[in-house]
C-alpha positions, 0 to 999 in steps of 0.5 A, spaced: 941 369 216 940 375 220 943 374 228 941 378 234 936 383 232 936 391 234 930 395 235 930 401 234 922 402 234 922 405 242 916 410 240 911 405 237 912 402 244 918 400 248 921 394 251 918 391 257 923 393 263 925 387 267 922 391 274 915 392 270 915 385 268 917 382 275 912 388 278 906 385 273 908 378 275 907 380 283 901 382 281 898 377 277 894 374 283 892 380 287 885 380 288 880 385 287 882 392 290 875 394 291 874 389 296 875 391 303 878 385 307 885 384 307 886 380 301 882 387 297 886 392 301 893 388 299 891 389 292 888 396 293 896 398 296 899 395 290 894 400 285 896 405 290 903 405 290 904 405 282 898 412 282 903 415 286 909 413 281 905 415 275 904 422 278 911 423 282 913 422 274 909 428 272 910 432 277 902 431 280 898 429 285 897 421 286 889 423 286 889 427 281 890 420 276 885 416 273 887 410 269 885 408 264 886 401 259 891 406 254 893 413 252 887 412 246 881 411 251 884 416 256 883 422 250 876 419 248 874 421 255 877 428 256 875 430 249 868 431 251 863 437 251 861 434 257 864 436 264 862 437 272 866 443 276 864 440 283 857 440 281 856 444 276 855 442 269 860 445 263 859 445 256 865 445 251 862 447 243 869 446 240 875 442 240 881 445 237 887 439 235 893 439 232 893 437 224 900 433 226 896 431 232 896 422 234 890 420 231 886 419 237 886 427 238 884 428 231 878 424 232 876 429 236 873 424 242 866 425 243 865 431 239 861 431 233 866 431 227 862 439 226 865 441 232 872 439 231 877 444 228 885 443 225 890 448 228 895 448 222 903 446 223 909 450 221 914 448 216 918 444 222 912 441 225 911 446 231 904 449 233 902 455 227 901 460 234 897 465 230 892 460 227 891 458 234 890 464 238 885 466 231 881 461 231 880 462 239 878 469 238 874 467 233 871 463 239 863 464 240 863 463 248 856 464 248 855 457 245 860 453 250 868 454 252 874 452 247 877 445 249 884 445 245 889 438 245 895 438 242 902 433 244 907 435 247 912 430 242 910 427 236 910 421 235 914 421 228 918 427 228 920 428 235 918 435 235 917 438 241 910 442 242 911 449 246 906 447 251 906 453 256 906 458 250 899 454 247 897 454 255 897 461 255 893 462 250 889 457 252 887 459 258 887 467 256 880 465 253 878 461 258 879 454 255 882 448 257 889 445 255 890 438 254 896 435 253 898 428 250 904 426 254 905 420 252 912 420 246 914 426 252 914 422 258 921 419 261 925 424 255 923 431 257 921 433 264 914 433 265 910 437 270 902 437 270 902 443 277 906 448 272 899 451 270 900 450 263 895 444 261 889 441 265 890 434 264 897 430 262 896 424 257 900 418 259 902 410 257 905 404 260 908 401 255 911 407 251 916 407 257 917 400 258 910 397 262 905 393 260 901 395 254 893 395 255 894 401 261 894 408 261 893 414 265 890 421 265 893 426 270 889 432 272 893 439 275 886 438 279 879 434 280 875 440 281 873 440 273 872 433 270 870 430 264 864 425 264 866 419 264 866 414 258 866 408 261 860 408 267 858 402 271 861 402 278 865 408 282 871 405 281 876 411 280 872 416 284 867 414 277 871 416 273 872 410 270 868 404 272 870 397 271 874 392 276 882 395 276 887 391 271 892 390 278 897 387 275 898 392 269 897 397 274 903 394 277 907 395 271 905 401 269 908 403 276 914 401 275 915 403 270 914 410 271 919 409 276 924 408 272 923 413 266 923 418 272 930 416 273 932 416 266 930 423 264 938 424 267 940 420 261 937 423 256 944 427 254 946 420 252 941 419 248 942 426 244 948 424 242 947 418 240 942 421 236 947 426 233 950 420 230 944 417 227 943 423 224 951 424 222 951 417 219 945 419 215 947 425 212 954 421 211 951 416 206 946 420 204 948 427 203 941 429 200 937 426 205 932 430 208 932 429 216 925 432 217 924 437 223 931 438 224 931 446 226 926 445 230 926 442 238 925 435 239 926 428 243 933 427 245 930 419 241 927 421 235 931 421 228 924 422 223 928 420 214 927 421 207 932 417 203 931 421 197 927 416 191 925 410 196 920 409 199 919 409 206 916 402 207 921 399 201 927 401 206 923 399 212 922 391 209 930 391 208 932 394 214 928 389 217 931 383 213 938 386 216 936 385 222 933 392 225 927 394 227 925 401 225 918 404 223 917 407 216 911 413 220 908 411 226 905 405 228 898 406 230 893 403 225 894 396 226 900 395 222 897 399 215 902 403 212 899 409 208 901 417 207 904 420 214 899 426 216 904 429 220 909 430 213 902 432 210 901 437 215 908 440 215 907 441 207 911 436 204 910 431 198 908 425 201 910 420 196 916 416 199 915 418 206 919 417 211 923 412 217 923 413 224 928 411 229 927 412 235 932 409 240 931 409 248 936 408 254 937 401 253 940 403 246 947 401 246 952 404 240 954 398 237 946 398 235 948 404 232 954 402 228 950 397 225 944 401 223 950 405 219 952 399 216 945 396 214 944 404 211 950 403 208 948 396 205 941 399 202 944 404 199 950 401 195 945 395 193 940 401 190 945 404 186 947 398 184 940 396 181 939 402 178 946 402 175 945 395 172 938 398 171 
């Protein structure tokens, strides 16, 4: 019988903060923010207050953020060939993403799939900065500007983007940078006034809200895209629909945390280096993927050699211990990880992710080195029976 469970899956989502959950709770019966009597100016502050949040976490401004139900429909609205700068109309021919990018970049938004190129990886998962550089030479302006979106983190490998280097490229032809924030946000810091990105992409529920709520923040509101979702002027127009008040709250309170935890990522590293001693220690041939490159102080992304990643996932499961094999963006669907694809690697067996957060406490670590330990001398055994 398994007792308490330890999850070490932060980055498909993180645990619910005590102060999101009491701040979503506050909040549930607040009335319609757009009404104009007290009861609706209540609401309207509490929407407010977590949109200065949300903003002071990336270093914008509170209207400059637009809300959204979540990360995915944030980058479905920026990833459009059609936008506004003040009263005129922009038109972007191409989109450039990331082969190792999240899916909801991959897709390419609202970009007919024809318009929409893959920007290869290098061996350790870092942007091929040639390949991009050639592929927005090669541009033709003529038909419209560039649109490049790319994530500051990955979501399976932890590897750290180099966003203002990519920027720079970007804006060297005169295109727009997007950057999907959202496994970056509260574990490096974040500032969307650097001048390297046009939008930040963020998510409540990767730093601890509520999930069903997410943001897109703007280093200005001078060039927008056309909405995706139209009806009311809410969010400036920007996005119409009556605001989720109390998802808001959470996600605001939640930003205020993870602001405060970006002064705990030293602690995280090292807790991630003994995940990553450990598994070199029971498992000398492993292959920790990415590991020369930069990456989140949180992230330890596997191959055990000769197991597949979901038969390792389910017995780590069965020993109490949540962790992901790949990410969790599909509804549950295990299949080939793209991002090892990109990178070059036979994907076969595939590989775990753990992804651990300010909450993690050692002893969850020492009982992710048992369960490991436990797996693999069951394994050899097997085969030795075998």
């Amino acid at each position: 019988m398994v007792g308490k469970r330890i999850y070490l899956d932060y980055n498909a989502t993180a645990p619910l903060l005590p102060a999101a959950r009491a701040a979503v709770i506050d909040a549930l019966e607040a009335f319609n923010p757009s009404s104009v009597h007290a009861e609706g100016r209540a609401a309207r502050r509490i929407v407010e207050d977590a949109r200065q949040a949300v903003a002071a976490l990336v270093n914008g401004r509170p209207e400059h953020v637009v809300f959204a139900s979540g990360a995915t429909e944030a980058a479905s609205t920026l990833l459009t060939p059609d936008w506004t700068m003040g009263r005129a109309r922009l038109r972007f021919s191409r989109a450039y993403v990331s082969a190792a990018d999240h899916p909801s970049l991959l897709s390419g938004g609202r970009f007919p799939a024809g318009q929409v190129e893959r920007i290869g990886v290098t061996r350790n998962g870092l942007v091929d900065l040639d390949g991009l550089e050639r592929a927005l030479a090669a541009h033709d302006k003529v038909r419209g500007l560039p649109l490049v979106a790319v994530h500051a983190a990955n979501n399976e490998t932890g590897v750290i983007q180099p966003v203002e280097e990519i920027g720079r490229l970007v804006k060297a032809v005169g295109g727009v940078l997007i950057v999907d924030a959202v496994q970056a946000a509260g574990r490096i810091p974040l500032d969307v006034s650097a001048g390297y990105a046009d939008f930040l992409i963020l998510s409540s529920h990767k730093i601890g809200g509520p999930k069903g709520i997410g943001a897109f923040v703007g280093a200005s509101d001078l060039m927008m895209p056309a909405a995706l979702v139209t009806g009311g002027g809410q969010e400036k127009g920007h996005r119409a629909g009556t605001e989720n008040v109390a998802a808001i709250a959470g996600f605001g309170a939640a930003a205020r945390e993870a602001a405060t935890a970006l002064g705990e990522t030293a602690t995280m590293r090292l807790m991630r280096g003994r995940i990553e001693d450990a598994i070199r220690q029971v498992l000398p041939d492993a292959v920790i993927h990415a590991e020369a490159a930069p990456r989140l102080p949180n992230t330890v992304f596997f191959t055990i050699p000769g197991m597949k990643a979901e038969t390792a996932q389910i017995a780590f499961d069965l020993a109490g211990i949540a962790l992901s094999a790949g990410s969790a963006c599909s509804s549950g669907k295990v299949g080939p990880s793209h991002v090892l694809q990109a990178m070059g690697f036979d994907d076969a067996l595939g590989a775990l992710r753990v992804s651990i957060g300010p909450q993690t406490q050692e002893k969850e670590i020492d009982a992710f080195t048992a369960a490991l330990e436990s797996i693999i001398r069951r394994r050899k055994s097997a085969s030795a029976a075998a």
